[in-house]
LUMDREN-911090 format. One record per residue (C-alpha): chain; x, y, z. Coordinates in nm, 4 decimals. Layout:
BEGIN
- A X Y Z
...
end
This chain:
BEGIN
- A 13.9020 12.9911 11.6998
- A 14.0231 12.8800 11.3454
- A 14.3155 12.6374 11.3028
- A 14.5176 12.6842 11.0300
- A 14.5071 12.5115 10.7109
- A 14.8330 12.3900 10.5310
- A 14.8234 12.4301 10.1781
- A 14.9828 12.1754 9.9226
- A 15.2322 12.3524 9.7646
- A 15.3560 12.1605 9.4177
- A 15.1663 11.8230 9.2252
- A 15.2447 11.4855 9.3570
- A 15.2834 11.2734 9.0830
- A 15.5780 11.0440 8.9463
- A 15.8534 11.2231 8.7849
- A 15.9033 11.1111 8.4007
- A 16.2811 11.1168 8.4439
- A 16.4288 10.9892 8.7877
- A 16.1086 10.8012 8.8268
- A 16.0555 10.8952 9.2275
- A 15.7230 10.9852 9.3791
- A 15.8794 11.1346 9.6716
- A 15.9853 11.5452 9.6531
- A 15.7140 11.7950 9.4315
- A 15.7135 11.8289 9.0555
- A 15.6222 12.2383 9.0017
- A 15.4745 12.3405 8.7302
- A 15.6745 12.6815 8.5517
- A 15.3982 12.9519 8.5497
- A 15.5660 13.1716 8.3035
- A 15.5291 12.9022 8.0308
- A 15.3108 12.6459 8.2046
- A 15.4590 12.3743 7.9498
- A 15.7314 12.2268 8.1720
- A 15.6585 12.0741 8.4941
- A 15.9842 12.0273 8.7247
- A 16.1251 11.8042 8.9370
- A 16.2832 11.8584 9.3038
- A 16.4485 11.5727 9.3007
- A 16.6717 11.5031 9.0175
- A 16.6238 11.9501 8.9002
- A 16.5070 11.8144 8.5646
- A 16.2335 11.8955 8.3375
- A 16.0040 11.7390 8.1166
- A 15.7145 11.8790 7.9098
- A 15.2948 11.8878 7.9631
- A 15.3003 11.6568 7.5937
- A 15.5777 11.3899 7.7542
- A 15.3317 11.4207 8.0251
- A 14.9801 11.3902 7.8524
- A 15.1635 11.0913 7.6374
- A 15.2613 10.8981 7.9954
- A 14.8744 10.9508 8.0749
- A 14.7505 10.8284 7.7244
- A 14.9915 10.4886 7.7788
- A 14.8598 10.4238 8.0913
- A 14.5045 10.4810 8.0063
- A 14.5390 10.2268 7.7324
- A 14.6839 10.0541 7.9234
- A 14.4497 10.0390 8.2167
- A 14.1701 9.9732 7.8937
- A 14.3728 9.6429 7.8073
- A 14.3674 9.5169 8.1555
- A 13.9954 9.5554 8.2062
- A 13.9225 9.4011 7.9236
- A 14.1412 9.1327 7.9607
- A 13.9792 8.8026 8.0694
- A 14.0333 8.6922 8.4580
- A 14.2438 8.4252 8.4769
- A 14.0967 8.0833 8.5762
- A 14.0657 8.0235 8.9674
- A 14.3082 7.8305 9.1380
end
């Protein structure tokens, strides 16, 4: 017999405005251009998102090309 499967409802990612990681951000699929937030029941848009992504991608660029600090 089959055991059932719970499905992920919701993404898991840090919300833009309160900051937590805990709760679900939802993504609105009448305009799918806001994403949501269960915790603090504010919004923020897919371009505040993609720019959070393209600062920490630089960011993550910096910080492998950064030189390794000398050994202790």
């Amino acid at each position: 017999m089959k055991t059932a499967t719970k499905t992920a409802r919701g993404f898991q990612l840090r919300c833009l405005n309160c900051g937590t990681s805990d709760g679900t951000r939802y993504l609105y699929l009448d305009r799918l251009d806001m994403i949501g937030c269960s915790e603090c029941q504010e919004d923020f848009s897919v371009e505040d998102l993609r720019a959070a992504v393209a600062d920490a991608t630089r960011l993550l660029a910096w910080i492998d090309a950064a030189p390794l600090p000398p050994a202790a």
